[in-house]
C-alpha positions as CSV (number, residue, x, y, z in Angstrom):
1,X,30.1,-24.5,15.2
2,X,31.4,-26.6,12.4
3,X,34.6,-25.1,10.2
4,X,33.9,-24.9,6.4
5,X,36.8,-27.0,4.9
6,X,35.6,-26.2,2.0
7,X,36.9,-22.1,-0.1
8,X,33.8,-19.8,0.5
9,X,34.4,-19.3,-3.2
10,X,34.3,-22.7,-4.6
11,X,31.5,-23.6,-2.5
12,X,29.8,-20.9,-4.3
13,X,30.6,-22.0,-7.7
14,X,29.5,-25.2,-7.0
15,X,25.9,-24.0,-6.1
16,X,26.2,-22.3,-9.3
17,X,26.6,-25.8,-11.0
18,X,24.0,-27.3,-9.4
19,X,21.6,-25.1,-10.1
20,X,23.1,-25.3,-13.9
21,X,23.0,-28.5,-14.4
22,X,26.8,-28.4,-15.0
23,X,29.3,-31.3,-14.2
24,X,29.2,-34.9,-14.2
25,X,25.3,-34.5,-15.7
26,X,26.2,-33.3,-19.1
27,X,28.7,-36.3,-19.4
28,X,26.1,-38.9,-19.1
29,X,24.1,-37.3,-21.7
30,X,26.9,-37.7,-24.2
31,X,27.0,-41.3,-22.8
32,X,23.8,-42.2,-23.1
33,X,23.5,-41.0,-27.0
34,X,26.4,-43.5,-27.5
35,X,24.6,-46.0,-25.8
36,X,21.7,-45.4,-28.0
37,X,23.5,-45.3,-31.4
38,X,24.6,-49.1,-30.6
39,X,22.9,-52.3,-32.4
40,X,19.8,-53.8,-30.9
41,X,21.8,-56.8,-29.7
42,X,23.8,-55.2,-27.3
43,X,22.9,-54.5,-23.7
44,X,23.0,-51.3,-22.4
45,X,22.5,-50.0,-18.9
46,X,19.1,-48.3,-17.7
47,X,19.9,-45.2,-18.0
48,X,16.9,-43.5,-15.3
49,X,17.9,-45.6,-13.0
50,X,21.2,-44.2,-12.7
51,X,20.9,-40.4,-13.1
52,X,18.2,-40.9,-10.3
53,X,20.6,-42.9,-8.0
54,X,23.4,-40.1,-9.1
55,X,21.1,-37.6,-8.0
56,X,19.9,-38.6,-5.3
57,X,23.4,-39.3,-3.7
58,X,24.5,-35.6,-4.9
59,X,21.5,-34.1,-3.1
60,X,22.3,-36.3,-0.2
61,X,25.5,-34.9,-0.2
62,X,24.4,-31.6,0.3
63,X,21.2,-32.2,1.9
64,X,23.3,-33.6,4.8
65,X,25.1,-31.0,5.7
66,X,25.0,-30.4,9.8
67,X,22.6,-27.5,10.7
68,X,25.3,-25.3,12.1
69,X,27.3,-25.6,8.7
70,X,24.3,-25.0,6.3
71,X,23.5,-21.9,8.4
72,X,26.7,-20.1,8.1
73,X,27.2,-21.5,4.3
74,X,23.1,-19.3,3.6
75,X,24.2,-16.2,5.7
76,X,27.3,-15.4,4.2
77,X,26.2,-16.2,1.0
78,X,22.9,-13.4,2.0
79,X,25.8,-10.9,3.5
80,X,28.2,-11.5,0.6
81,X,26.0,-11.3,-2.4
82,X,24.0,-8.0,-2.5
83,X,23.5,-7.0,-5.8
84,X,22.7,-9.0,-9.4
85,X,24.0,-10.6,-10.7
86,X,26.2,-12.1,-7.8
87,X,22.6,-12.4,-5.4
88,X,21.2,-15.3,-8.0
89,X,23.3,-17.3,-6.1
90,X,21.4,-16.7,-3.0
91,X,18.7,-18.3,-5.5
92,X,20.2,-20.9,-6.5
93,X,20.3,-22.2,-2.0
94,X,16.8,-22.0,-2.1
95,X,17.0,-24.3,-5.1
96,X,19.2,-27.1,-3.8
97,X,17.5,-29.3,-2.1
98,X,14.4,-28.8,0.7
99,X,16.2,-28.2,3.7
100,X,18.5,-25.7,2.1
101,X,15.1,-24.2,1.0
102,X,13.9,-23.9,4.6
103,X,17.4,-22.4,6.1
104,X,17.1,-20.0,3.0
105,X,13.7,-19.4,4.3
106,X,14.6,-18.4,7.7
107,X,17.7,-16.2,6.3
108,X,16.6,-14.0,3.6
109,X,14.7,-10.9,4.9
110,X,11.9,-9.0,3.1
111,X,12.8,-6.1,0.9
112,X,10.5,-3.7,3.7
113,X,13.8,-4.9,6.0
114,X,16.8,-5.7,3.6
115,X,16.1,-3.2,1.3
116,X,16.6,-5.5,-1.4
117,X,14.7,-8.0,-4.2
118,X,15.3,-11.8,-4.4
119,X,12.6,-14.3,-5.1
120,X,9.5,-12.8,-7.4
121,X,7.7,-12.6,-4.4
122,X,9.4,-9.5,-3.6
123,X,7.6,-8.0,-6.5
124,X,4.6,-7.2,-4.5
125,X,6.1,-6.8,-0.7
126,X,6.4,-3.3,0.5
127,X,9.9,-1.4,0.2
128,X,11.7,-0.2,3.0
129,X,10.9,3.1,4.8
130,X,14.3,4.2,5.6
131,X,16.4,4.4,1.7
132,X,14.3,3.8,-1.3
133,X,14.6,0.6,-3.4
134,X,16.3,2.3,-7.0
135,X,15.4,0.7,-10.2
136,X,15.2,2.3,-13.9
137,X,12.6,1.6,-16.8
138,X,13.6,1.6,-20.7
139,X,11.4,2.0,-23.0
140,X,11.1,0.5,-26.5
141,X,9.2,2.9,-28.9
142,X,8.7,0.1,-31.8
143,X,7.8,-2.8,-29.1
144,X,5.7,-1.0,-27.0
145,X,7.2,-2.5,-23.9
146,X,8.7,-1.3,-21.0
147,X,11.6,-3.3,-18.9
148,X,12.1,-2.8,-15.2
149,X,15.7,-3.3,-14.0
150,X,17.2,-3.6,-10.8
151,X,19.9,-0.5,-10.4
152,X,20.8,2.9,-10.4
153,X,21.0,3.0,-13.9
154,X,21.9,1.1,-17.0
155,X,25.0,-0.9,-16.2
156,X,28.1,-1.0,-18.7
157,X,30.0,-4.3,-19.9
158,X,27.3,-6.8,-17.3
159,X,23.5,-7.9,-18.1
160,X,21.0,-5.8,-15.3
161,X,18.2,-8.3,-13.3
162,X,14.8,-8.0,-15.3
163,X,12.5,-7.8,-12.4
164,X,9.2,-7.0,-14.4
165,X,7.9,-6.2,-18.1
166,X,5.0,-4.4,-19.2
167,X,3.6,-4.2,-22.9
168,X,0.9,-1.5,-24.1
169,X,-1.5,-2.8,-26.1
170,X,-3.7,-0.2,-27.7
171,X,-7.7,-1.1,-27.6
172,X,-10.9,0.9,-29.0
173,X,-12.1,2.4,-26.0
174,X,-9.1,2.0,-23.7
175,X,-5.1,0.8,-23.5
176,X,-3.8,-2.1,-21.6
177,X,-0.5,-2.8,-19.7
178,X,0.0,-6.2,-19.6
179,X,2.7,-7.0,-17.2
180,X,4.7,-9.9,-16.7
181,X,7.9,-11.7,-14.9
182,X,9.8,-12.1,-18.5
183,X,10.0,-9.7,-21.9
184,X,8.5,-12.1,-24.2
185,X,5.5,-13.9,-22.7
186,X,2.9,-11.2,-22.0
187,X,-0.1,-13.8,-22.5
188,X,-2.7,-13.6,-19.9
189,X,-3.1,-17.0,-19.8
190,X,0.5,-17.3,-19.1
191,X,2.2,-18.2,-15.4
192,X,4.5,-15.4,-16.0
193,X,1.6,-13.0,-15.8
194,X,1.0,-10.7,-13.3
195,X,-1.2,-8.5,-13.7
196,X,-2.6,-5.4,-15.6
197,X,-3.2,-1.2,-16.1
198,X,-6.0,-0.5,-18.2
199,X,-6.8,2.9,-18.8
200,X,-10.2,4.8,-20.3
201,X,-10.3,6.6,-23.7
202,X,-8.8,9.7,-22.2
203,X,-5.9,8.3,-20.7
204,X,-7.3,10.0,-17.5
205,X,-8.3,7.2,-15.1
206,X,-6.3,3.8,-14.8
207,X,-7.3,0.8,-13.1
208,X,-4.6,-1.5,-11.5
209,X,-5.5,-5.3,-11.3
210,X,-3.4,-8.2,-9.6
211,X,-3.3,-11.5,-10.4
212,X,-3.7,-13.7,-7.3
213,X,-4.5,-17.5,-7.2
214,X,-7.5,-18.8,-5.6
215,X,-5.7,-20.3,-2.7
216,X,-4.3,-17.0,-2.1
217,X,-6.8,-14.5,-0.4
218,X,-6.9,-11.1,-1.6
219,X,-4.0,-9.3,0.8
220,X,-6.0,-6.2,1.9
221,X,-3.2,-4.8,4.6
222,X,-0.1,-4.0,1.8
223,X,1.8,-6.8,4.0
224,X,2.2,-10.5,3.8
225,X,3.5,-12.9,6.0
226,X,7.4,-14.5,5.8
227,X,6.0,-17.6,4.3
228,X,4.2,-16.2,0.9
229,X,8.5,-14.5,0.3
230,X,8.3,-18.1,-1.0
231,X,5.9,-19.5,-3.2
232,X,7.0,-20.1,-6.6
233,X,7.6,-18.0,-9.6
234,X,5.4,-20.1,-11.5
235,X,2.4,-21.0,-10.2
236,X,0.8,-24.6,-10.6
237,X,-1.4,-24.5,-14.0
238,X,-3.7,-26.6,-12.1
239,X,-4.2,-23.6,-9.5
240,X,-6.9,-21.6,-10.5
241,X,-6.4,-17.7,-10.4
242,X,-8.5,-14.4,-10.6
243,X,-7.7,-10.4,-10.9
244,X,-8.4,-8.1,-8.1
245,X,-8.3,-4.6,-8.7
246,X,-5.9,-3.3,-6.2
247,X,-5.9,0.7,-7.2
248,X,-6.6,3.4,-9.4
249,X,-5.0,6.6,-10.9
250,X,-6.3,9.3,-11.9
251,X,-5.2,12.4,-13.8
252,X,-7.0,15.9,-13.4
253,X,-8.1,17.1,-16.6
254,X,-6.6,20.9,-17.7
255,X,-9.8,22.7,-19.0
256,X,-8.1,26.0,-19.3
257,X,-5.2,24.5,-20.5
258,X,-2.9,26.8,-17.9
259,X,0.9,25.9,-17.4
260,X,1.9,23.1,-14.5
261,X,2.6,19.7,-14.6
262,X,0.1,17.0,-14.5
263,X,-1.9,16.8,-11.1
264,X,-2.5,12.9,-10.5
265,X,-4.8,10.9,-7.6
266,X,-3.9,7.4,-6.9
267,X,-6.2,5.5,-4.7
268,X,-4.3,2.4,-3.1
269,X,-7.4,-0.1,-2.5
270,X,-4.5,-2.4,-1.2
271,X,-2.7,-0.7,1.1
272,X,-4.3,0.7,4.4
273,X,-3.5,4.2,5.3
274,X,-3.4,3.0,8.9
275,X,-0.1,1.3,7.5
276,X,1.6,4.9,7.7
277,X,0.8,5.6,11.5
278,X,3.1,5.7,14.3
279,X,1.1,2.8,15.8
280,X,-0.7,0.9,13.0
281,X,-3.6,-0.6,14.8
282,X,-4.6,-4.7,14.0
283,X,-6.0,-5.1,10.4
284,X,-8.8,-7.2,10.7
285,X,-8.2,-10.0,7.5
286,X,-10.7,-9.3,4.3
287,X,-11.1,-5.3,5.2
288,X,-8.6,-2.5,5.2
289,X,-10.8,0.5,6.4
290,X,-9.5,3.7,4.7
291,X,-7.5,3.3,1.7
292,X,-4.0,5.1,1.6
293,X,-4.4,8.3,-1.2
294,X,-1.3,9.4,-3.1
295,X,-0.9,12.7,-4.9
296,X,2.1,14.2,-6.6
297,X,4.0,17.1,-5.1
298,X,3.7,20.4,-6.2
299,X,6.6,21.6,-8.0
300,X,7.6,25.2,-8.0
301,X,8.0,27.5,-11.0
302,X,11.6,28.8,-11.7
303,X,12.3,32.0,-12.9
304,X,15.5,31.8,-14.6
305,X,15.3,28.2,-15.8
306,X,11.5,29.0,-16.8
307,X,10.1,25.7,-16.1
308,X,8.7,23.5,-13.2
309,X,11.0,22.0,-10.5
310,X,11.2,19.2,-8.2
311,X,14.6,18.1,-6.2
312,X,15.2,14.4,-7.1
313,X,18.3,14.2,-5.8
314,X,20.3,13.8,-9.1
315,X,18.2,11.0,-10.0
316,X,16.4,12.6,-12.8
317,X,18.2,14.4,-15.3
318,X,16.0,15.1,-18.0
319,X,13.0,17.8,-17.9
320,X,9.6,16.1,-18.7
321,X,6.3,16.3,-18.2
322,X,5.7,12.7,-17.3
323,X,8.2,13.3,-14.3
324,X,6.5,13.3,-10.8
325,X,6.6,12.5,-7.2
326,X,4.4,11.0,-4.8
327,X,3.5,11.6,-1.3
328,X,0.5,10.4,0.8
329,X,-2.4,12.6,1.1
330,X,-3.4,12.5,4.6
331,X,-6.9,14.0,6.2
332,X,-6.8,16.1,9.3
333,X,-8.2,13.1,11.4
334,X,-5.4,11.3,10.2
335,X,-3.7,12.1,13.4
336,X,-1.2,9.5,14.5
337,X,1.2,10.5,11.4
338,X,4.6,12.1,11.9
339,X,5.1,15.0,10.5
340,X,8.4,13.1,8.2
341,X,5.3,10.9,6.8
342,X,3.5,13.9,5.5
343,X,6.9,14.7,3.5
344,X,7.8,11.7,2.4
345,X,8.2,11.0,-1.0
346,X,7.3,7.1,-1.8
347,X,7.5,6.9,-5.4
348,X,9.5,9.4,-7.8
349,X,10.0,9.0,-11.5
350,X,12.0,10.9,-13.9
351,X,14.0,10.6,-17.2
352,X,17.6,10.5,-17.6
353,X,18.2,10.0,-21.3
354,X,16.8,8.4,-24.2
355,X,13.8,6.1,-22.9
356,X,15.7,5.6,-20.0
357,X,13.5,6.2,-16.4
358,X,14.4,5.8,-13.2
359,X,11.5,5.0,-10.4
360,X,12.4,4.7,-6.4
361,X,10.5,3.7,-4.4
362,X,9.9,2.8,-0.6
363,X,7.4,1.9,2.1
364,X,4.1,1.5,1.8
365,X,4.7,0.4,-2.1
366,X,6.0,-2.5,-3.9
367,X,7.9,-2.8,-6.9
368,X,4.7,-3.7,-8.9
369,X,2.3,-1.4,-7.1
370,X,5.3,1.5,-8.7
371,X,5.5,-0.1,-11.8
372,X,1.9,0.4,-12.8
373,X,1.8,3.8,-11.6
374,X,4.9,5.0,-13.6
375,X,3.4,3.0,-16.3
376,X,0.6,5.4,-16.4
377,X,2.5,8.2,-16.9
378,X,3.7,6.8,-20.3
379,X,0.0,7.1,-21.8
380,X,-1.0,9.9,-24.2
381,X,-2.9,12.5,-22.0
382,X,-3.6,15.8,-24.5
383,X,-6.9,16.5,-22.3
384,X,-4.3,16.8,-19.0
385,X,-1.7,19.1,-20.3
């Protein structure tokens, strides 16, 4: 296998600059406004024709590299940089040129077996089953939007990884959740777009809808294959796309209006329950069978503190009734389950300060799957509590 000559480190920073645009680029630009602030009379190069010959000899450079060399350069680059904001260099590979693109392809592992979130496709792959992925929500009372982050918690002194924002938008007869890949483009019409919670005028039952382009069929198993890790953020505008509705919450209405947290349903159209067995038998494409039912789990009622208790592990600080945890609610013909499924908590949501949420999640779920379900719990539900 080849040597790198070259410092890990600076071979780092330059994929940094490349994807930056930083370097000898910026210093034509300069150049080329002097060239254009010159007399008529005077001659000046062509200008396209040498940035594309530049460019094309610095991607050569690169794109070049012997197989053996590129390898090593994308796996220790995977291994090295785990968290953001040092992992948007492992973005910045599968920008550099195509065959950088494939080897990055063949490295980077879903988050369902790395356990962690690089390209937006990530968004809607399942977590893993072993640790759950840890993220935390703020909220912003006078923008009506909510941020997903990448973390533990806020960070001090360093800027967290947006992975996906959500806007409430307050309707007549219902409230929409319009989420998207940036803060400040929540237009449906928009590449950025996602996809969307609407609720009814209750704020009891919540519809989840995805956003999927034609080319792409509706993805009826919860998985998807290695190659869809990659398609890009931003769709073609030319590509036409549709919403599919993907799952539904609902919240048990409290007619008496006796003590206990709020009892919720969640009905995951998307997502097999045949995903959860031992031995998950073949999916047949365009038809999931059963769909895979979440409820929350029951709390119990402590004497001394005089309140309603789950154990979230110190990830929830905060008592509030829009806390909650979520397990799969399994049948009794549901029989190929282990008995650690049945326990299992896939999504839990909690506060630990001032519109600050944390939401972890794992296996069957994907980060926008427990978005939208924690998003629910921020609608106004009097008829529930």
């Amino acid at each position: 296998m080849c040597k790198i000559k070259m410092p890990f480190k600076s071979i780092v920073r330059e994929l940094k600059e490349i994807k930056d645009g930083v370097g000898s680029r910026s210093g034509r630009v300069v150049e080329g406004k002097r060239w254009r602030g010159r007399a008529r009379s005077h001659i000046a190069p062509d200008e396209t024709s040498m940035v594309k010959s530049e460019e094309s000899i610095e991607q050569g450079q690169w794109a070049n590299l012997p197989s053996e060399l590129l390898l090593d350069i994308i796996q220790r680059v995977e291994e090295t940089e785990t968290s953001w904001p040092a992992r948007a260099v492992v973005v910045h590979c599968a920008s550099v040129c195509k065959s950088w693109r494939e080897v990055t392809r063949e490295v980077v592992k879903t988050p369902q077996q790395c356990g962690r979130l690089t390209f937006p496709i990530s968004l809607k792959q399942p977590g893993p089953r072993e640790s759950p992925i840890q993220c935390y929500i703020r909220r912003d009372p006078m923008t009506s939007t909510f941020l997903l982050y990448s973390g533990l918690m806020p960070s001090e002194g360093q800027k967290d990884k947006l992975l996906l924002a959500a806007k409430r938008i307050r309707r007549t007869t219902c409230t929409d959740f319009i989420i998207s890949l940036v803060s400040n483009d929540f237009s449906r019409s928009s590449n950025n777009y996602i996809g969307r919670l609407r609720s009814n005028f209750l704020g009891t039952k919540f519809t989840i809808s995805e956003r999927q382009s034609s080319h792409e069929a509706p993805t009826q198993s919860g998985r998807r294959t290695s190659r869809s890790r990659f398609h890009s953020r931003q769709p073609s505008t030319r590509t036409p796309s549709s919403s599919y509705r993907i799952g539904t919450v609902n919240y048990e209405l409290n007619v008496l209006r006796t003590r206990g947290p709020r009892r919720m349903h969640c009905v995951m159209n998307s997502i097999p329950v045949s995903s959860m067995e031992e031995e998950s038998p073949l999916v047949i494409p365009g038809s999931i069978g059963e769909p895979l039912v979440l409820k929350n789990r029951a709390p119990r009622w402590h004497e001394q503190l005089q309140c309603w208790c789950l154990n979230f592990r110190g990830r929830v600080t905060v008592a509030s009734v829009k806390n909650f945890q979520l397990v799969a609610a399994f049948e009794p013909h549901h029989q190929n389950v282990s008995a650690e499924e049945h326990d299992r908590v896939l999504l839990q949501f909690g506060k630990i300060g001032k519109d600050i949420f944390t939401m972890d999640y794992s296996y069957p779920l994907s980060a926008f799957q427990a978005f939208t379900l924690c998003l629910s719990s921020f609608d106004t539900k009097p008829a529930c509590e």
